[in-house]
N, C-alpha and C positions, 0 to 999 in steps of 0.2 A: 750433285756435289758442287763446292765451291772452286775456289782459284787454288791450284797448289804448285807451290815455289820447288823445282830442281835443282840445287845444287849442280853446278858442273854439268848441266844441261847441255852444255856444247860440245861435249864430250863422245866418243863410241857409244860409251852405255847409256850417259845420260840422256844422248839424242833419239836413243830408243824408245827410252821410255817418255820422254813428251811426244812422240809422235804417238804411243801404246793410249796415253792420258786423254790427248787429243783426237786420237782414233776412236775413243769410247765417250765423247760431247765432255770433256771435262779440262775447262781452262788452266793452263799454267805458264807461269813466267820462271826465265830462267837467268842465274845469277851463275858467272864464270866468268876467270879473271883471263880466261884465254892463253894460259900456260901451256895447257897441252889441247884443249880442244881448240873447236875451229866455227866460229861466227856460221857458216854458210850451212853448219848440219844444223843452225837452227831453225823450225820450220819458218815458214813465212806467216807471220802475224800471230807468232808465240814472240812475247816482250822479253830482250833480254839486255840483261842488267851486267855490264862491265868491271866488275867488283870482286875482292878478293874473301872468302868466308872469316878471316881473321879482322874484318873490319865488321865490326859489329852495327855500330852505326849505322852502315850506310845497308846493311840486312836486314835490320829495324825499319828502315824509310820503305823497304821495299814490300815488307812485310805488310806496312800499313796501307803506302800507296796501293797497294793492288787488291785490299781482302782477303789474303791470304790465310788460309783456313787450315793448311796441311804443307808438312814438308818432307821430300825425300832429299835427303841429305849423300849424295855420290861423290861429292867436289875431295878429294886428296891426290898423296903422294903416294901411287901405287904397287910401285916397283921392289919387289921383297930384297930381291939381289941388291940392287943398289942401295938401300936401307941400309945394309948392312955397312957400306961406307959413308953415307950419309944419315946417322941415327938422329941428329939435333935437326935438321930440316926435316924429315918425315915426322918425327914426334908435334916441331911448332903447325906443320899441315894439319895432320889426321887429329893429334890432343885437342892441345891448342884453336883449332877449328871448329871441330865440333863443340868445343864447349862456348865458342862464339856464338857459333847457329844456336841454339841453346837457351844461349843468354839473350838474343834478340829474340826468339822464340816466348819466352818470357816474358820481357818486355812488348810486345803485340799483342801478348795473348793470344798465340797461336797450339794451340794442345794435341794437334798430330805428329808424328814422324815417321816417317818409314828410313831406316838406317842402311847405308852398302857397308856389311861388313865382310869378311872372306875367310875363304877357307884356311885362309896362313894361319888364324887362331888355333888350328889345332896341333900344328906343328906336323911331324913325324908319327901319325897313331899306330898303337901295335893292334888294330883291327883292322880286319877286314872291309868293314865297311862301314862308315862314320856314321853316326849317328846324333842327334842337337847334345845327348846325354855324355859322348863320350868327352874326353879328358881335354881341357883345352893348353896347349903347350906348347904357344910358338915360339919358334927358331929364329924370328928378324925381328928388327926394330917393326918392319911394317905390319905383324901381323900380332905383334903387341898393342901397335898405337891402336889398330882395330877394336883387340880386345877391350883397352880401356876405353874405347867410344861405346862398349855396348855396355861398361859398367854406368858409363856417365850419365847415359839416359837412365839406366837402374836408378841410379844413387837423385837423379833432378826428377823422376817418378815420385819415389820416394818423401822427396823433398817438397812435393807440390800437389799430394793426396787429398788434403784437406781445402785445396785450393775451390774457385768457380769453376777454373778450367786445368785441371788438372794435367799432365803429360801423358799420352796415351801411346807406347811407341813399340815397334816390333823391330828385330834386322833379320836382313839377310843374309846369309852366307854366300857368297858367290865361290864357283868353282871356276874351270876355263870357262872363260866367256869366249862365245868364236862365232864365227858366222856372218852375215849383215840382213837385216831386214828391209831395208832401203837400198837403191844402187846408188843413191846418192851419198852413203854413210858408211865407211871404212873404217877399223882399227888401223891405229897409225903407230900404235906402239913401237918403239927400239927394241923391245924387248920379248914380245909376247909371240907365241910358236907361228899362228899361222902368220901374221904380215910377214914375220921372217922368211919364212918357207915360200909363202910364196910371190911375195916380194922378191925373194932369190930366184924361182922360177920366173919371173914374167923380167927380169933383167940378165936370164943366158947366164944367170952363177949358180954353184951348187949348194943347197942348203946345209944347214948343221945341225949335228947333234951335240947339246953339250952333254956329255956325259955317258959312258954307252956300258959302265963300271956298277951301278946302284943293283940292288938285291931282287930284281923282277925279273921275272923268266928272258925278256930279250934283252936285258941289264941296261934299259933308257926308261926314264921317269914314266908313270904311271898316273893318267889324270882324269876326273872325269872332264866332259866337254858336254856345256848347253848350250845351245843357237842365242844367240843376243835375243832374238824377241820371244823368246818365251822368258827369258829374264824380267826383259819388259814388261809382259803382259802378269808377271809376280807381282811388282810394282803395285799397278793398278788395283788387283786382287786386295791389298794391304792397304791400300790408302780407301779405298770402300769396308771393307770389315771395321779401319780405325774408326772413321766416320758413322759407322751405324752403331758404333757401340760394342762389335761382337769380340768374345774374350779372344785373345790370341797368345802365342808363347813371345818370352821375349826374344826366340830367333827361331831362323828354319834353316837348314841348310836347301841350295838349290842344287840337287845334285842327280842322276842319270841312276845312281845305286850300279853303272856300269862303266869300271875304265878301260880308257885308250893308251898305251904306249906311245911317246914318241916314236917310235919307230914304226907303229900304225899309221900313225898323221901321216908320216912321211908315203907311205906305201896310196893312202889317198889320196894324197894331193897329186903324185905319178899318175895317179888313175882319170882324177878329175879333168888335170888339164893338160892329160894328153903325152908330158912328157919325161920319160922315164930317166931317173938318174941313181947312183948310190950316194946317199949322204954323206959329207965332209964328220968327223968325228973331233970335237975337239973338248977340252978339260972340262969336268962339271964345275956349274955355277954355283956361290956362295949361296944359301939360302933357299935352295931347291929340294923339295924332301923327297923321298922315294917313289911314293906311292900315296894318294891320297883320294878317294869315291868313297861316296857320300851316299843314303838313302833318300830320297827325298819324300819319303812316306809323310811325316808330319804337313809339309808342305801339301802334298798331294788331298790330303785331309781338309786341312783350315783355306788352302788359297786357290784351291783346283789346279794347283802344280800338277803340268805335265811336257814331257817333251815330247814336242810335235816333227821333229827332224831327223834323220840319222845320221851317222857320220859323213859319209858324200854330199850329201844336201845340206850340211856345213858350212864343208868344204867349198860346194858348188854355187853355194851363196854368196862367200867372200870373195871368192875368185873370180865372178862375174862385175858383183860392185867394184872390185879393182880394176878389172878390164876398163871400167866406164868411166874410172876416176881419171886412167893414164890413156884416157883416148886426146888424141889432139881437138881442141876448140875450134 
């Protein structure tokens, strides 16, 4: 395979997956404007580009400088909750963004993409278990800008059929992503369960529940949870099937087909590191649905999606990369 460009490569997720790319002999350079990620999860002597996805320009130069042959595009504005306060900066990230990456894509002549889209597409589902078919209906600004990045590539597909190099492109759905594959490589999120949880354990405060009110048997949100590097290693999966040609759908969900309660996490993370507490309970958050697990059958099928982890070896993952991040130098 050739060079493929990551988006937001300096990122939790993104840092995964070039390490996933890189772990499998397959070169990639990564472009990230270092908002939220962090220069030092990038590997050493993976090339990375200082840039923001809304400059198009300068995703063109790098497209070209390096042979850039495929792109996984992760680089946005994540946060569903805060979306909801912030609708005009998530849309100029996630829209606006992707249709730069896109437009530079185009101009290179680059004809892969592998897409991070998420589970917020689908909103609130009255199923049990989500499946790529069921209804898409989300509830934030972030899990709309998603949806229209996966029409975007439809519609520049569409648009570039009869081209040389036509757009070749799948997404993924992400669900909770958790865990760390590297000890060097942490979720750093403000907002996302486990750094919370246990970020509050490893600083002698007690974690929180927002919301202990929603329609699930222990009445706390309902999620599936996949290990950061089997997310990763989807990635890869995608960017080799784009490359060989083989048909794929235009999305997968990456999902466990089994969810966890908050109030699960919480009883694991006691477990993991040892120390036991009752969780603080405070108001649910805007933008958080009930319940949301996913199959990942299709995935399992087209990309050899599988989870390699259970919930403690999650947990046991990020808690230890944390351990090692907050040890003194």
């Amino acid at each position: 395979m050739s060079t493929w460009l990551v988006t937001g490569g300096a990122g939790y997720i993104g840092a995964h997956v070039v390490r996933a790319f890189v772990g499998q002999g397959i070169d990639a350079v990564v472009v990230d404007d270092l908002s939220s990620g962090h220069a030092s999860f990038v590997p050493r002597g993976v090339p990375l580009v200082r840039a923001s996805v809304l400059g198009t320009g300068a995703l063109t130069d790098v497209m070209r400088t390096h042979g850039v042959e495929g792109v996984v595009h992760l680089a946005a504005f994540k946060y569903a909750g805060v979306s909801v306060q912030r609708p005009l900066h998530t849309y100029e990230q996630n829209v606006a963004g992707t249709a730069s990456v896109l437009a530079a894509m185009a101009a290179a002549g680059v004809g892969s993409v592998v897409f991070s889209s998420s589970a917020a597409v689908y909103g609130t589902p009255d199923v049990e278990q989500v499946t790529e078919a069921t209804a898409t209906t989300p509830e934030s600004p972030y899990g709309e800008s998603k949806l229209v990045g996966e029409w975007l590539l439809r519609d520049q597909a569409t648009a570039t059929a009869d081209d040389d190099r036509p757009l070749r492109h799948t997404a993924l759905r992400y669900f909770n992503v958790v865990g760390s594959g590297d000890e060097t490589v942490v979720d750093t999120s403000p907002h996302n369960l486990f750094p919370l949880a246990l970020g509050a354990v490893a600083d002698g405060r007690t974690p929180t529940i927002f919301g202990d009110d929603y329609p699930t048997p222990d009445g706390t949100c309902v999620r599936d949870y996949v290990h950061v590097g089997d997310v990763a290693l989807a990635h890869v999966a995608a960017a080799r099937a784009l490359e060989e040609g083989r048909a794929l759908e235009p999305a997968y969900n990456l999902g466990s087909g089994d969810g966890q309660s908050v109030r699960q996490i919480m009883g694991a993370v006691a477990r993991v590191t040892g120390v036991p507490f009752e969780p603080e309970v405070a108001p649910r958050r805007p933008g958080d649905p009930a319940r949301i697990v996913a199959s990942g059958a299709a995935a399992a099928r087209d990309l050899g999606w599988q989870m390699r982890h259970d919930l403690d070896e999650m947990v046991a993952s990020d808690w230890h990369a944390r351990q090692r991040a907050l040890r003194p130098r």
